[in-house]
C-alpha positions in Angstrom: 98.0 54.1 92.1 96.4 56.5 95.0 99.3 58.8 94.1 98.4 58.9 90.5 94.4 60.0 91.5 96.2 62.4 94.1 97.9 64.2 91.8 95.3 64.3 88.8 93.4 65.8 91.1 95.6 68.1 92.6 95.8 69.2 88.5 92.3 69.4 87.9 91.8 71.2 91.0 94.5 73.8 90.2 93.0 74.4 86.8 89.5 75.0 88.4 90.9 77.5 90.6 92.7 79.3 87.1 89.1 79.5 85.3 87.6 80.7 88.5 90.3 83.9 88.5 89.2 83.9 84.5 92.6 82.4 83.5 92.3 79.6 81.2 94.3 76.9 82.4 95.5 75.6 78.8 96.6 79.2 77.9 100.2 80.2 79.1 100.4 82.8 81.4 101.4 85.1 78.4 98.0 85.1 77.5 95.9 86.2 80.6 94.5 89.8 80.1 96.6 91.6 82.4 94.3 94.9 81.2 91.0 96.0 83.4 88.0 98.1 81.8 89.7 101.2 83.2 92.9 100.5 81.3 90.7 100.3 77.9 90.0 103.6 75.7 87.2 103.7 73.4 87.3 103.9 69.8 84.9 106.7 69.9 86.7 108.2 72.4 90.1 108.2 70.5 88.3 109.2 67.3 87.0 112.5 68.8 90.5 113.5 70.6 92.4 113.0 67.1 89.8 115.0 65.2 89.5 118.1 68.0 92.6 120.3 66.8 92.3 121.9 70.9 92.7 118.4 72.5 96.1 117.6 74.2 97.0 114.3 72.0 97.8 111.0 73.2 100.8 109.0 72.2 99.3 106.3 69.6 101.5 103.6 69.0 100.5 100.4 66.6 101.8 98.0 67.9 100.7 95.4 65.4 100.8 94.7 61.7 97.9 96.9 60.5 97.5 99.9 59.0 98.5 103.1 61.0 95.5 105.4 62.7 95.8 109.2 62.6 98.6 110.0 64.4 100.0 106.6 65.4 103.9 105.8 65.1 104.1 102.2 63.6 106.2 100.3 66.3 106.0 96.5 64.4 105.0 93.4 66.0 105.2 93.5 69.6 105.4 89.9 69.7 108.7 90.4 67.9 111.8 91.0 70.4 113.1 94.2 68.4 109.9 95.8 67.8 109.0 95.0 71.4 112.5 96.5 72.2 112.0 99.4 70.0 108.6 100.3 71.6 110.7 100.2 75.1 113.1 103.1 73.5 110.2 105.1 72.6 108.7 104.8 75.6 111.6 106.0 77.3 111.4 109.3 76.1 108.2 110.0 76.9 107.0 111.6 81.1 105.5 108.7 82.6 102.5 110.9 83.2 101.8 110.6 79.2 99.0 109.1 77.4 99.8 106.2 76.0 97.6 104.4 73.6 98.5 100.9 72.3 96.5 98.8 69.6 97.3 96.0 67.0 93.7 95.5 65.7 95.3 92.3 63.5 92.6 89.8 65.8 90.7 89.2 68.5 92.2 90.2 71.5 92.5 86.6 72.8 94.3 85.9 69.8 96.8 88.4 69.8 100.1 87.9 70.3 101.3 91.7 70.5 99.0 93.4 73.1 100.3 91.7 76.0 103.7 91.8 75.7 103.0 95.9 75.0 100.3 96.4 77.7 102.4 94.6 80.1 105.5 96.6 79.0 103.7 100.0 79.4 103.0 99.4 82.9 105.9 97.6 83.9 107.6 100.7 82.8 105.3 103.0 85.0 103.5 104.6 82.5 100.1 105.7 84.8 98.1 107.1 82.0 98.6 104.1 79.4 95.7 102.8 77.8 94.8 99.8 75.0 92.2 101.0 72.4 89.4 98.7 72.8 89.8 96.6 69.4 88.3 93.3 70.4 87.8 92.5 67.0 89.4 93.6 64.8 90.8 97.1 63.1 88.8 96.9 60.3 85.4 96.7 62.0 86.3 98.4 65.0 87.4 101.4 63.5 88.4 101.5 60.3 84.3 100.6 58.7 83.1 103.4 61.7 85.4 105.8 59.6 87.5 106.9 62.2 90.9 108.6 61.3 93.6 107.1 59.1 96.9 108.0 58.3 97.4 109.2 54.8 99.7 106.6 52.8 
């Protein structure tokens, strides 16, 4: 029986020390943030590079199931193993002194099951200069109702 306690506390223990790194023990590790603040770009900040004809361009890639921002190329699903593939192959063409941009905008960003496996790609990759538009909410309200850029359909 003193084994049992032992080891439910040895769990409980381990999953105070997880929320204490801000990793929430009953998430996979799939789903930690693996981004910091310097590793988001702003909305604003996107908006203003796409509409300045004189700006050097980032590489926008949607990684999601949303509609396409100026200038993005429409990758699918990350979560999906041959979009996620496909997003490897056109990362591979690109310096890895490029910037990157990433965003799915489909839901919250704790909730999304393409980011990561993107992000984390990015950087596994090497890619220095890769960045994930800060969407925390949502496409819609984080860019599309500020009327920032959309591709023509």
């Amino acid at each position: 029986m003193k084994t049992v306690f032992f080891a439910l506390f040895i769990l409980l223990m381990a999953g105070s020390g997880l929320k204490a790194q801000g990793i929430n023990p009953r998430q996979s590790l799939d789903k930690r943030d693996t981004w910091t603040q310097k590793d988001l770009m702003q909305p604003a900040d996107l908006a203003a590079s796409i509409a300045n004809p004189k700006a050097k361009q980032a590489y926008i890639f949607n990684i999601g199931v949303v509609e396409d921002i100026k200038g993005a190329k429409n990758i699918g699903g990350a979560s999906d193993k041959e979009n996620l593939n496909k997003f490897r192959q056109e990362l591979s063409k690109l310096p890895k002194s490029a910037q990157v941009v990433v965003y799915c905008g489909c839901c919250p960003f704790e909730k999304c099951p393409n980011i990561r496996p993107a992000f984390n790609l990015m950087k596994s990759m090497g890619y220095s200069n890769g960045k994930l538009l800060n969407i925390p909410t949502n496409l819609k309200q984080n860019w599309i109702d500020k009327g920032y850029p959309m591709a023509k359909k």
